[in-house]
Steps between C-alpha positions, in 0.01 A plus 500: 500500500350292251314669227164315315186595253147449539291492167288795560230541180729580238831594670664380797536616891850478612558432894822405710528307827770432715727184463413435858085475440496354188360144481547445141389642143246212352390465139419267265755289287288602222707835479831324430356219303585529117338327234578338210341737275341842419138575628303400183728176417414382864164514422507392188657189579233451806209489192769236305499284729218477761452315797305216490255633206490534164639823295285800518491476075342163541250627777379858307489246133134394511361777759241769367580741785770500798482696820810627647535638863684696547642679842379897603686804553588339884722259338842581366452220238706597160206457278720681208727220570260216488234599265625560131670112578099414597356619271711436175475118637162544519432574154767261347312244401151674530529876345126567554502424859217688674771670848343663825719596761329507857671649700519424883369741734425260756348725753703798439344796294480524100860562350481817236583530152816677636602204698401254220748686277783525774415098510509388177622777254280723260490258230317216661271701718395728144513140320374222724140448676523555873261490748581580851309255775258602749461287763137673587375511115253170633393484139808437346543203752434121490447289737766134562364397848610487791857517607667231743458769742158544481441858330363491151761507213390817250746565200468773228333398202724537227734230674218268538414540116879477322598240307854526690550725827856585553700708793790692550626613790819514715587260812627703803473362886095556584454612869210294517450278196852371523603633132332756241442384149346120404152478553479818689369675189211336514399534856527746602615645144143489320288355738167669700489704821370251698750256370794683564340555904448160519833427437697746701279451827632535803493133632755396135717856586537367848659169395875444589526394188339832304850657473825553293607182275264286653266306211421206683211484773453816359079568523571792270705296281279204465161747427749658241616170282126344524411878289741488288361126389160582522602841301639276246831657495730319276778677443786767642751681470666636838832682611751551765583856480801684695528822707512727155205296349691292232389134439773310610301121513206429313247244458236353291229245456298282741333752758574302776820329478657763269431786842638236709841477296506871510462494885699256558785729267424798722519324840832382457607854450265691735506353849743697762524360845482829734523469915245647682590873514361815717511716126445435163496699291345402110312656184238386258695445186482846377238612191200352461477321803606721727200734393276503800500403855301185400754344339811612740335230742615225299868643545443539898415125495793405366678698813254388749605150493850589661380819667499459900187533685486867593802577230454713246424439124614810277332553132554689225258538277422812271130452471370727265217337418379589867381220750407277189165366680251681639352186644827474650608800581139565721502140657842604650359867586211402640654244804605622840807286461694237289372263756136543492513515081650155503298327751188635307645393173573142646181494598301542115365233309623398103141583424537874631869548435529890416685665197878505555409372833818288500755797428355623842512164658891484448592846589297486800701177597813680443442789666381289824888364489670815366572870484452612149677798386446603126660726302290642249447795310390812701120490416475137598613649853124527670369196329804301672444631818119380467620155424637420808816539387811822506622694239874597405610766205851283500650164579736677734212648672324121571818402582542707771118491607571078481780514731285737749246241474722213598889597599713727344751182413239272351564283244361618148459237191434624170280366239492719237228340271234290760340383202790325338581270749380177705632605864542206738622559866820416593524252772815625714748281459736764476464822624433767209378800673748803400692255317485731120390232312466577155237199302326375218275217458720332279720401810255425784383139422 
């Protein structure tokens, strides 16, 4: 038997399967990469010497107020890491520097004071100004125009109006916009409801190339850079962050090409090469973003690429933040089937693209190629079950509901952390079903 962990909120689930099932154990080289440094020297050497831009110092000297944004409480991004770095830079050369941050809610809901202080610390959040973005506060919005896609471009005011807009963020694989971080803080970071719709429509979530560590032909993508422009964004600072949440890369500088040498850090590490398997079995990264059902779809994404059509995708996911969307969570509710919620959603315009519309777009396309078992906490049992999808108290427990699903000796790959990795199918040139495989990215390119 071969024993593995599943980060599960902020613990682990252990599980075991036999020799003779498993496929393989596949995780990101990111977990046995080491730096050459300690979490604040990494990113202090990121703001030394930035990519393709001039030092942050340089930037903040002559500006009478900066904007930073800066990710929400969905975003595991070590803002007590990054910030006091930010902001003493900041104020090197300019002490009276007027500092907002913004921070990114996207479409998600307000982050609290409680959250803020998990986030950055006591100190700045009693110290600095902070103003938490509403993406339906139309007043507080301007207008740019439209976007290549069509849609208008709306970003939050106090972007529009700083002397310098900044980001942080961290760069993980994106199940749709290819990577997280870059000129994703802008849209959909702090831009308007409408904006954000326009942009995750159904016809750009639909595109073969809307997935995993995939940046060009990307529509997302390419709505995403032209905002960050538009936005005026001229400088962050992004990390690569590992399984316990420590920086272990970091950049800084130009928005665009700065993201793309952090992505193109990450995807040498991150990409595992699975074979098409009847299980898999994965998890959302543990706390925060592993908090809701919403977000445990971008982990099943990760095993529906290598899942076989009518195999079965296992995830755990604590989700005590509930279903996370009640957009969501009722536009999955309210269809007969997977099938018919898909071909409806196929079937809307950008202009009427509804609120978290594409969350139920790609679990519906999952769950029209897969069994999904999760296992959950005991009150998330009945709103599961209304999801189209089963519920288990214990990974032995969808284990052996999987194997009644398909055959009691299927094989069964494991991906503990879905949304730490850029999974690519394995063309079968050899044979690994059962084969015990044990990889990390580092080791599949």
């Amino acid at each position: 038997m071969t024993l593995f962990t599943i980060p599960y909120g902020k613990q682990h689930l252990e599980g075991e399967i036999s020799d003779s099932r498993l496929v393989g154990i596949f995780e990101s080289g990111v977990g046995s990469y080491h730096p050459d440094g300690g979490e604040s020297e990494l990113v202090s050497k990121a703001f030394s010497h930035p990519v393709a831009s001039p030092l942050l110092e340089e930037l903040a000297a002559t500006a009478g107020n900066t904007v930073i944004i800066a990710s929400d409480h969905t975003r595991p991004v070590p803002s007590k890491i990054i910030f006091p770095e930010l902001l003493r830079r900041l104020r090197t050369l300019n002490p009276t520097i007027d500092i907002t941050i913004l921070i990114a809610t996207g479409f998600h809901r307000g982050t609290t004071v409680p959250e803020l202080v998990d986030k950055f610390g006591a100190g700045i959040v009693a110290e600095e100004k902070i103003v938490v973005h509403d993406c339906r506060d139309d007043a507080n919005l301007v207008s740019l125009g439209p976007l290549p896609s069509g849609c208008e471009l709306k970003i939050n005011r106090l972007a529009i109006e700083a002397d310098l807009l900044l980001s942080e963020g961290f760069i993980e694989p994106h199940f749709f916009a290819g990577f997280s971080g870059g000129r994703k803080s802008v849209l959909p970071g702090i831009a308007g409801e409408q904006s954000v719709l326009g942009n995750h429509c159904a016809g750009f979530i639909g595109s073969p190339y809307a997935r995993a560590g995939i940046l060009e032909n990307n529509p997302l993508h390419r709505d995403m850079v032209y905002a960050a422009e538009k936005a005026g964004l001229k400088f962050v600072v992004n990390v690569v962050i590992n399984a316990g949440k420590k920086v272990i890369h970091a950049v800084a500088g130009h928005p665009l090409h700065a993201h793309q040498a952090g992505c193109d850090f990450l995807s040498n590490l991150c990409r595992v090469r699975i074979p098409e398997t009847a299980i898999v079995i994965t998890g959302n990264g543990g706390y925060p973003l592993d908090q809701n059902i919403y977000q445990a779809v971008k982990g099943m994404s990760a095993a529906e690429t290598v899942c076989r059509p009518g195999g079965v995708i296992i995830m755990a996911a604590s989700c005590v933040d509930g279903n996370g969307s009640e957009s969501f969570f009722h536009q999955l509710v309210g269809a007969g089937n997977p099938v018919e919620l898909l071909r409806r959603i196929e079937q809307v315009s950008q202009e009427k693209t509804l609120p978290d519309q594409w969350e139920a777009q790609i679990l519906a396309r999952i769950l029209c190629r897969h069994r999904v078992i999760m296992v959950s906490e005991p009150a998330m049992r009945d709103t599961i079950l209304s999801m189209h999808m089963e519920y288990a108290d214990s990974l032995p427990e969808a284990i052996e509901r999987a194997g009644q699903l398909t055959s009691p000796d299927a094989g069964i790959a494991v991906i503990p952390d879905g949304v730490a990795v850029i999974v690519e199918k394995q063309i079968n040139e050899t044979n690994y079903e059962n084969s015990g495989l044990y990889q990390t990215g580092a080791g599949n390119d």
